[in-house]
C-alpha positions in Angstrom: 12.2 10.1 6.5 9.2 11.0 8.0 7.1 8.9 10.7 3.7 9.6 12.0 3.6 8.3 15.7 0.2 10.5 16.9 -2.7 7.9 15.7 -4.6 8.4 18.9 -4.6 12.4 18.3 -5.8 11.9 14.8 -5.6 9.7 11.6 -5.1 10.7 8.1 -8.6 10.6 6.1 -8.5 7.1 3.8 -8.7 7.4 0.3 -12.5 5.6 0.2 -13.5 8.1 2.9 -12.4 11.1 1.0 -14.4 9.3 -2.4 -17.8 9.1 -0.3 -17.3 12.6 1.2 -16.9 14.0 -2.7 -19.7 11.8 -4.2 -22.0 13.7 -1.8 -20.7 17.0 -2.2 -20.9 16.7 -5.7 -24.2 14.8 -6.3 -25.6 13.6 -3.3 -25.5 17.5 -1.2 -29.6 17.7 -0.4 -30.8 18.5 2.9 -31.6 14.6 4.3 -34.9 16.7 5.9 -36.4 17.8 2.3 -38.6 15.6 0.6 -37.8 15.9 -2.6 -35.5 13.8 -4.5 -32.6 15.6 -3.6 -33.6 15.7 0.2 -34.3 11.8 -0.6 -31.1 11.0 -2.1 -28.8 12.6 1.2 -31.3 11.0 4.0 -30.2 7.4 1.8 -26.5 8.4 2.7 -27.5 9.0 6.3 -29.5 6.3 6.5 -26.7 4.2 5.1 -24.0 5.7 7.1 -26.2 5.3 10.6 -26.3 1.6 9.5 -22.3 1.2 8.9 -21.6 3.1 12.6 -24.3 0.7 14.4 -22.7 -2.5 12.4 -19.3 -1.4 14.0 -20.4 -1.9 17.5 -23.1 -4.7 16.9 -25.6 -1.8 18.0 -29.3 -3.6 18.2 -30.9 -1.2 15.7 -29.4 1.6 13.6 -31.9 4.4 15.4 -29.8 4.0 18.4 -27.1 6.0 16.5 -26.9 9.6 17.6 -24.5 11.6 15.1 -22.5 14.5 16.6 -19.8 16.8 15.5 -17.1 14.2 17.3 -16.1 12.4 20.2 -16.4 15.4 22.6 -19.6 16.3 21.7 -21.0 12.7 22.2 -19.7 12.8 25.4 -21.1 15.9 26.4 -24.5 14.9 25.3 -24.5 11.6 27.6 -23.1 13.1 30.0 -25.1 16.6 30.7 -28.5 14.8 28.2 -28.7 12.6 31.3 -28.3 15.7 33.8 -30.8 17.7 32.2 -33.4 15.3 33.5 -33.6 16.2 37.1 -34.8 19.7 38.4 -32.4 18.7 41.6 -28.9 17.4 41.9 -28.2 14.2 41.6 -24.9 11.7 42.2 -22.7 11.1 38.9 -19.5 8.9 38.8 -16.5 9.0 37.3 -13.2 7.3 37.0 -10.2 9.8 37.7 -8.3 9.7 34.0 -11.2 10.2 32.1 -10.8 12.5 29.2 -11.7 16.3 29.8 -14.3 15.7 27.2 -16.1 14.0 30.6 -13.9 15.5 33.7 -15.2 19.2 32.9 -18.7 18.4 32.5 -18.6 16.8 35.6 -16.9 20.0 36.9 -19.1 22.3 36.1 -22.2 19.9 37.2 -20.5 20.2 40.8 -20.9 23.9 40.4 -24.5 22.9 40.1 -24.9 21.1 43.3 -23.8 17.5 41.9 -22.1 15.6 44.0 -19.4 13.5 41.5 -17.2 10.7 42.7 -14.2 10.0 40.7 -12.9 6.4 41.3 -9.2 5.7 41.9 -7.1 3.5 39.7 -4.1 1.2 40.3 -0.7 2.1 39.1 -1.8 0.7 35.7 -4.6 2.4 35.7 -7.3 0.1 36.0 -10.6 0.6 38.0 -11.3 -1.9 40.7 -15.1 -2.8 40.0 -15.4 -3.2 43.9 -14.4 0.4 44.3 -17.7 1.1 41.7 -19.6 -0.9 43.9 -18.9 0.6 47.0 -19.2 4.4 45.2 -23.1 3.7 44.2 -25.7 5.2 46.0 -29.1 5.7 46.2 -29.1 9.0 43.9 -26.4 7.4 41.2 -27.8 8.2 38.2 -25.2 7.7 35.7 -21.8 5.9 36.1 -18.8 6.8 32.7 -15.7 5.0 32.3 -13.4 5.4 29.6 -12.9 2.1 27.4 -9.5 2.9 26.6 -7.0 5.5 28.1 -5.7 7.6 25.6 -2.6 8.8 27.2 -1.4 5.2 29.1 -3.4 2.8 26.9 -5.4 0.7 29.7 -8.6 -0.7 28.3 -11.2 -1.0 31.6 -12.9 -3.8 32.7 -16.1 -2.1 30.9 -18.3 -5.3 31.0 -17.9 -5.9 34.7 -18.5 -2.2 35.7 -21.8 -2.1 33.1 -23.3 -5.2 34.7 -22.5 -3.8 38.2 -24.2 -0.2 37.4 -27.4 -2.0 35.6 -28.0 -4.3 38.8 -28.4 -1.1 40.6 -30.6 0.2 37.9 -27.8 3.3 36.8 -27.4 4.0 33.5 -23.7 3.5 32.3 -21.7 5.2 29.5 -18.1 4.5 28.3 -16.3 6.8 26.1 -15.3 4.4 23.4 -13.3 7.0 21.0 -9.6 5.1 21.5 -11.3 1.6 21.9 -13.7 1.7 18.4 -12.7 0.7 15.2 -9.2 -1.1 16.7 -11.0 -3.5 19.4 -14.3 -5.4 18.9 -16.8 -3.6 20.3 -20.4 -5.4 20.8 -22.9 -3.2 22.3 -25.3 -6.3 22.8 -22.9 -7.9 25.3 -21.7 -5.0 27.5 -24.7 -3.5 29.4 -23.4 0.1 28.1 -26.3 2.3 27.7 -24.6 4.9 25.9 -21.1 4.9 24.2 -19.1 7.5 22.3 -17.6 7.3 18.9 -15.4 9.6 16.8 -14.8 9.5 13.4 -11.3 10.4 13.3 -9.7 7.8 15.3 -10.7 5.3 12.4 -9.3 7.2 9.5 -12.6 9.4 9.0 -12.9 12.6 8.2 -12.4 15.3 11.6 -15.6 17.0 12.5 -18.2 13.7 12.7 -19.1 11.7 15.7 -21.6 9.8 17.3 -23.1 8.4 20.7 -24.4 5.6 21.1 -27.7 5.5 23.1 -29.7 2.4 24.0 -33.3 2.0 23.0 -35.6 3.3 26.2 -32.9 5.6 27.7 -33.9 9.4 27.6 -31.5 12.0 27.1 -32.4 15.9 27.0 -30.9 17.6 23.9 -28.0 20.1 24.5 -29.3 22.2 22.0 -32.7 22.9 20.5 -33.9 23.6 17.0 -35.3 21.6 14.3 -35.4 18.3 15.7 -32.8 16.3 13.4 -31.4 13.0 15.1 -34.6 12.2 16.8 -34.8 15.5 18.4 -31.4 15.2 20.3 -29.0 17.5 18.3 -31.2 19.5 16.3 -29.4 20.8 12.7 -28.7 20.0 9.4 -26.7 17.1 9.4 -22.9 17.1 8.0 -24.0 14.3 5.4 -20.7 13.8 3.1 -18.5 14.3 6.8 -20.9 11.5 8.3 -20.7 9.9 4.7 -16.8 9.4 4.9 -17.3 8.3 8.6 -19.8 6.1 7.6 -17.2 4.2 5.1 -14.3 4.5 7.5 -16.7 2.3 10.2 -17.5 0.1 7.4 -13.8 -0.9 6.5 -12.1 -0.8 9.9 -14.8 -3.8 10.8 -13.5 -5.4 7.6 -10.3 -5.4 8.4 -10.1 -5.6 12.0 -9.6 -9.3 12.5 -6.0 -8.6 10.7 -5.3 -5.4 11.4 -5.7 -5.8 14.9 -3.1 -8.3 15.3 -0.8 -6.1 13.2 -1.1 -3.1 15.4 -0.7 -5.6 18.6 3.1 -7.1 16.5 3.9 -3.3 16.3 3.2 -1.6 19.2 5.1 -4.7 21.7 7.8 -4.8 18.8 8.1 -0.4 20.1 8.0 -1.9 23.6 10.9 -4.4 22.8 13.2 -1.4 21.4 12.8 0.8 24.0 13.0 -1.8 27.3 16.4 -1.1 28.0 17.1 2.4 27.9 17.5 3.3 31.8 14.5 5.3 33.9 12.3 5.2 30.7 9.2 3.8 32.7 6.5 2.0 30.3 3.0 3.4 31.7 -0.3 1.9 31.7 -1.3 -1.7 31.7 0.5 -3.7 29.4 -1.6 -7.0 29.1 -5.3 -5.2 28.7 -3.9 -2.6 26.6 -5.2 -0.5 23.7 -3.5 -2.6 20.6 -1.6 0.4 19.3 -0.9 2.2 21.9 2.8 2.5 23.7 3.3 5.2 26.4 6.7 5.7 29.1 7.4 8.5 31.1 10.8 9.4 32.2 12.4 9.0 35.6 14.7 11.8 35.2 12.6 14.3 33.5 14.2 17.8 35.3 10.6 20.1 34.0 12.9 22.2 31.6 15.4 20.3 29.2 14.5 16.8 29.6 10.3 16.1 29.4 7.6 15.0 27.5 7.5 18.4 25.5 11.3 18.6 24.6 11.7 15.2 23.5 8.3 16.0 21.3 10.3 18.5 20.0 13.3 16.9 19.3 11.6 13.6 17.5 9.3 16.3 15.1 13.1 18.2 14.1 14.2 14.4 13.1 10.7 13.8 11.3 8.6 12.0 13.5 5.3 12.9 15.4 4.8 11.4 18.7 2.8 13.2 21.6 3.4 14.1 25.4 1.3 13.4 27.6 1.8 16.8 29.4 -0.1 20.0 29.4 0.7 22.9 28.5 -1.6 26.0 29.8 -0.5 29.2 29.3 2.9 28.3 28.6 3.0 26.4 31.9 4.2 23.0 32.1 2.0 20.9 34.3 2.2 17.3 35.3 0.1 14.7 33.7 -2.8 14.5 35.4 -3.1 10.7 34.3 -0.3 10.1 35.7 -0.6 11.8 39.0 -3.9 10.0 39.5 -2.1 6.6 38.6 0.2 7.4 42.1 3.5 8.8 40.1 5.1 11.5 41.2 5.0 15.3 39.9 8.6 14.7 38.3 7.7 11.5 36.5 3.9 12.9 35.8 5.8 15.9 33.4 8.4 13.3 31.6 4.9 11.2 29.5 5.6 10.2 26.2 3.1 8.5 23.8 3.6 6.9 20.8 0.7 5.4 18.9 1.2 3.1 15.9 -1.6 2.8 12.4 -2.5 1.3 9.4 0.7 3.0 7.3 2.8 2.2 10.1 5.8 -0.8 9.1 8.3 -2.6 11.0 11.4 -0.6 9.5 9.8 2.9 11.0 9.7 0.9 14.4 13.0 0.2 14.1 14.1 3.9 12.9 11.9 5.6 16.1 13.6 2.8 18.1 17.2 4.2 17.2 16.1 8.2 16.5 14.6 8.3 20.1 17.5 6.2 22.0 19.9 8.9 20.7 17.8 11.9 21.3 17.1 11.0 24.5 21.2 10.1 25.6 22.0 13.9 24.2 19.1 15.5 26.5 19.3 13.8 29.8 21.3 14.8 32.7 24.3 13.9 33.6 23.1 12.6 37.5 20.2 10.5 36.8 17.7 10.8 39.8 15.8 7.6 40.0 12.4 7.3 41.8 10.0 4.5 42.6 6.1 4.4 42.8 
């Protein structure tokens, strides 16, 4: 038996993306810039495509719909498109567990001279909207916050933090990549000037993405060239990519209103299996949660046998994919940085487990990764159990 656990690393490509891709590759392949019929016929896919992505998070117009080669991208062009504004440094803000798709830009904008603040979070790893507050100043220019974690699963308060950065007049931009396609998403109601999107996470093809960008806010383009997406990410578009993202947005709004729920059963029914195995500590918050998303880390995890990366290991020998939350660089194991910034401890911070739950995902595989990691995890721990406390 084998059991795919990794949804927020990557989903498999549905079967009606994969038709749209090959119905532009095999008759609709123009270059959308050409006018001529074949040019014509690939802008109609883009055009369409645009429309299916902005329809996903009630975006106000479908011109407001950036596409990029993915999540990371998208971040990178909100992020450093807003930089590349001012000839001087400016004030950016962070939360601490964003994704590195926004902590290294913000690094290497402090080599430039920015001064970036990086909120804290609780121990579920929640921003405090009075901490935001308090962070502003008078040369805040932009303020990102991730929608939802992807390594603990806490969705932010993201309406509350947009409304507090648009009173001071600072545009706001959430990295929505975990959040889209699984949670409604209405761009209309969040004061969110620019939000990320990845066509992966929703059972698109890899290598599409898009961001977001509200009508009025100026960005800079990352790259230069022939002026394709209004002039902010010049190239020939990936049409039958985009076209299989494009149908993948289109059917996870469809089905969201029972799929949703589904994911929710699922993922608490993971929860329920694993509650009692000792020092296996569920992480994140577990009420505003991302709906298919379960995450632990272990008590007892020693940095060599027992962590996140050996019990990876052992789950993919007995056919299942799940994901650790720790790093590995260089062949060092390092602490999840998530987790350090959530107030655990360097020893918990290397035992993160994640396990995230999809659309082929059914009750009895719960039940078997229940069982499969139970026992996998009784033959790797220690016999001493150290316990430690937040």
């Amino acid at each position: 038996m084998q059991i795919y656990l990794d949804y927020s690393a990557t989903t498999p490509t549905r079967p009606e993306a994969i038709a749209a891709m090959q119905a532009v590759l095999t008759q609709q392949w123009g270059n959308p810039s050409s006018l001529h019929m074949w040019g014509q016929r690939a802008a109609t896919v883009l055009e369409t495509a645009r429309m299916q992505i902005a329809e996903l998070i009630h975006a106000p117009t479908p011109e407001s719909i950036v596409f990029t080669s993915g999540g990371t991208e998208a971040d990178n062009l909100a992020i450093m498109g807003v930089a590349r504004r001012y000839a001087n440094p400016q004030h950016l803000i962070i939360s601490s567990v964003e994704h590195s798709a926004i902590a290294e830009p913000a690094k290497l904008l402090e080599q430039w001279g920015w001064q970036v603040t990086r909120l804290p979070v609780d121990t579920k790893g929640r921003v405090n909207p009075l901490d935001l507050q308090a962070a502003l100043q008078d040369n805040t220019v932009l303020v990102s916050v991730i929608y939802g974690q992807s390594e603990v699963g806490t969705v932010q308060p993201i309406e509350e933090l947009a409304n507090i950065a648009r009173s001071a007049g600072v545009l706001f931009h959430t990295d929505a990549v975990q959040a889209a396609g699984r949670l409604p998403i209405n761009i209309q109601k969040l004061s969110v000037d620019l939000l990320s999107i990845s066509s992966h996470k929703i059972y698109g093809p890899q290598g599409a993405g898009a961001l977001y960008v509200r009508p009025g806010v100026e960005l800079l383009p990352l790259m230069d060239g022939g002026g394709q997406e209004t002039g902010l990410r010049s190239g020939t578009q990936a049409i039958s990519v985009i076209a299989g993202f494009g149908m993948a947005a289109e059917l996870a709004l469809q089905e969201m209103p029972t799929e949703t729920p589904r994911l929710i059963e699922l993922r608490d029914r993971l929860f329920s299996q694993l509650a009692d195995i000792p020092n296996l500590i569920p992480t994140g918050d577990l009420i505003q949660r991302l709906p298919h998303h379960v995450s632990f880390c272990l008590q007892n995890a020693d940095g060599e046998m027992l962590n996140g990366r050996s019990l990876v290991r052992q789950m993919n020998l007995a056919g299942i994919g799940i994901s650790a939350g720790a790093a590995c660089s260089s062949g060092k194991l390092s602490p999840n940085r998530v987790l350090l910034a959530m107030g655990y401890d360097d020893k918990s911070a290397l035992g993160a487990v994640r396990m995230t739950v999809g659309r082929y995902t059914k009750e009895a595989d719960i039940d078997w990764v229940g069982m499969a990691f139970t026992q996998i995890l009784e033959r790797l721990k220690p016999i001493e159990l150290s316990v430690v406390s937040l």
